[in-house]
N, C-alpha and C positions, 0 to 999 in steps of 0.2 A: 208902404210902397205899393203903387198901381200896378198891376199888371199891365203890359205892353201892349198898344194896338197896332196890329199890322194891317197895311194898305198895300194892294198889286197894281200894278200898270198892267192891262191886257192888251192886246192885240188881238181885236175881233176880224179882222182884212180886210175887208171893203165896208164894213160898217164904222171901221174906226177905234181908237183905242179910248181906254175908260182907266178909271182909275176907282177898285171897290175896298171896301175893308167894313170889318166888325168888332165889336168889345169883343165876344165872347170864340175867337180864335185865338188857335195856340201856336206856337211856333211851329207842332209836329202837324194842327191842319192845316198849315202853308203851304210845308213840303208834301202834304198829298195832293194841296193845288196844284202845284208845279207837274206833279208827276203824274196825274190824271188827266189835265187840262181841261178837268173841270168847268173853269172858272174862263178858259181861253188859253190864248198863250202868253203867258206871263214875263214881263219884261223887263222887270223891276219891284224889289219887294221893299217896303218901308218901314220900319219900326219906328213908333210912336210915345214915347215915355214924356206922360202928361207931366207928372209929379216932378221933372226935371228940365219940361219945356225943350225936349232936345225931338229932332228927328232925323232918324241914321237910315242909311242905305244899307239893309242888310240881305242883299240879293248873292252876293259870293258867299256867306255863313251859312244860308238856305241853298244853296248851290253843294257846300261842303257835307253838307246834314245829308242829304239826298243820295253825293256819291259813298260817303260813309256806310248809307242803307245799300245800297246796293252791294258794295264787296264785301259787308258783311254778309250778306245772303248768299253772294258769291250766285245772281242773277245778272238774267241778260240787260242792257241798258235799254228802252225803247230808242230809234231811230229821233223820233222828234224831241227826244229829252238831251239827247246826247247833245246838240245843238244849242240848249242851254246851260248844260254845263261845260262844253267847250269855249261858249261866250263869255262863263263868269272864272271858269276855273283853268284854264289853259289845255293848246294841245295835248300835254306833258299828261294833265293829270287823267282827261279823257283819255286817251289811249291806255294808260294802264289800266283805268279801270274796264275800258272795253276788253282787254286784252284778258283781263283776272277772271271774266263771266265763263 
């Protein structure tokens, strides 16, 4: 079995949005994309499983992986993160996890 390649959608803002990815990213350097902005603002994450020919949307998984880091560290959420975990993960789940920091 292949390992998984993930692809981002960014949102660079007046340059325009792109779409990058690599073999050798892991699921956990997504979620530092996401939470660094590294890479921009990130607007959709893709999983890529060659060996099965499929590709899944897995932007709410990398959304959950994220807030799961966070309340387990029991840290503050950054302002421009919480915006993307409120888009994939609901008011609901954002405010408790803002609330638990």
């Amino acid at each position: 079995m292949l390992d998984p390649v993930y692809f981002l959608e960014c949102d660079h803002g007046k340059a325009g949005c792109d779409f990058t990815g690599d073999r050798e990213w892991t699921r956990r350097n997504v979620a530092d994309f996401v939470v660094s902005g590294e890479k921009g603002k990130v607007l959709k994450v893709l999983e890529a499983r060659e060996d099965e020919h499929r590709l899944t949307d897995v932007t709410e998984d990398i959304a959950r992986d994220i807030a799961d880091r966070f309340y387990a560290d029991r840290e503050p959420v950054p302002y421009e993160l919480q915006s993307f975990l409120h888009a994939h993960l609901g008011v609901t789940s954002t405010r408790n996890l803002v609330l638990a920091a």
